[in-house]
C-alpha positions as CSV (number, residue, x, y, z in Angstrom):
1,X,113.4,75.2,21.3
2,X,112.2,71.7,21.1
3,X,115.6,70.6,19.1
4,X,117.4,72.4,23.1
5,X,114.7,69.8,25.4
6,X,116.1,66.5,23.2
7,X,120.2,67.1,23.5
8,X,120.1,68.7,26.8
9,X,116.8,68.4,28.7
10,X,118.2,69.2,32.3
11,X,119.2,72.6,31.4
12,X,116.1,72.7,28.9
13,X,114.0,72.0,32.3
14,X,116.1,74.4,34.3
15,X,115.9,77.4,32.1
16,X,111.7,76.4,31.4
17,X,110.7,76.6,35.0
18,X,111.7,80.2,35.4
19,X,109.2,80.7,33.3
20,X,106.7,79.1,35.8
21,X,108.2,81.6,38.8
22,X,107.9,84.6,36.9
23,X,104.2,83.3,36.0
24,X,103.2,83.2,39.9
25,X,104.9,86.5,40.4
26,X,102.9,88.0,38.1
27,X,99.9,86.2,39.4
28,X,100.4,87.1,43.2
29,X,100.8,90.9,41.7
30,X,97.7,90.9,39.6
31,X,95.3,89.5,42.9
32,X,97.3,92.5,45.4
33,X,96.6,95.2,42.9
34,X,93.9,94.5,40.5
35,X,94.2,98.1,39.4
36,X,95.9,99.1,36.1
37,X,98.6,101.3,35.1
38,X,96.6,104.2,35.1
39,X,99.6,106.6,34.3
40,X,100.3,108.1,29.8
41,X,103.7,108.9,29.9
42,X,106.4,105.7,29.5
43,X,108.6,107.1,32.4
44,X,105.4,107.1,34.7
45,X,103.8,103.6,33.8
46,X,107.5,102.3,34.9
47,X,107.4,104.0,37.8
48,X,104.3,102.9,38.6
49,X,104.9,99.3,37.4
50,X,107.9,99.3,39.8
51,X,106.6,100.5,42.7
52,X,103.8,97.9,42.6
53,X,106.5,95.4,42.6
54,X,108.6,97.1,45.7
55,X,105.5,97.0,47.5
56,X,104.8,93.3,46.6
57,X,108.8,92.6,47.7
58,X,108.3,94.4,50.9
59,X,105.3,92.9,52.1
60,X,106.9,88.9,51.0
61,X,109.8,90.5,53.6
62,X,106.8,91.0,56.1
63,X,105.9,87.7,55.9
64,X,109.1,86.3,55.6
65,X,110.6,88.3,58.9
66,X,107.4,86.6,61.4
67,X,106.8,83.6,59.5
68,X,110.3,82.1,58.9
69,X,112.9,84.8,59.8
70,X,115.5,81.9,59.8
71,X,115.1,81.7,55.6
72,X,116.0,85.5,56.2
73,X,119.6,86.8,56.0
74,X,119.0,89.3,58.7
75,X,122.5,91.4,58.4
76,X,121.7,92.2,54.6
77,X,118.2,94.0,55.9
78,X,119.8,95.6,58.6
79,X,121.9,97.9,56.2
């Protein structure tokens, strides 16, 4: 890993700092819904897991559509 950040560190730095998005993701997730995957069966936690997510993308939209609806591509929410 450390060989990939001395011959290419631009696409080293690229590829890192998803890591840092997927991190506040997680984060922003974790303070909305504190509550854990209460759910035994695999098919259930990732239901569960995934609706916690939809529920986090559709409230961003929320925000998103009064806050700065010009960032929003308004045609691809209308279908």
């Amino acid at each position: 890993m450390l060989y990939a950040l001395i011959t290419d560190s631009q696409t080293w730095l690229e590829n890192y700092h998803y890591r840092s998005i997927s991190e506040t993701g997680n984060s922003m997730l974790k303070r909305r819904e504190p509550t854990k995957i209460r759910k035994k069966l695999s098919e259930r936690k990732c239901m569960e897991e995934s609706l916690k997510f939809n529920i986090h993308n559709i409230r961003q939209i929320g925000y998103l559509w009064y806050l700065a609806p010009h960032l929003l591509r308004l045609e691809v929410l209308a279908s």
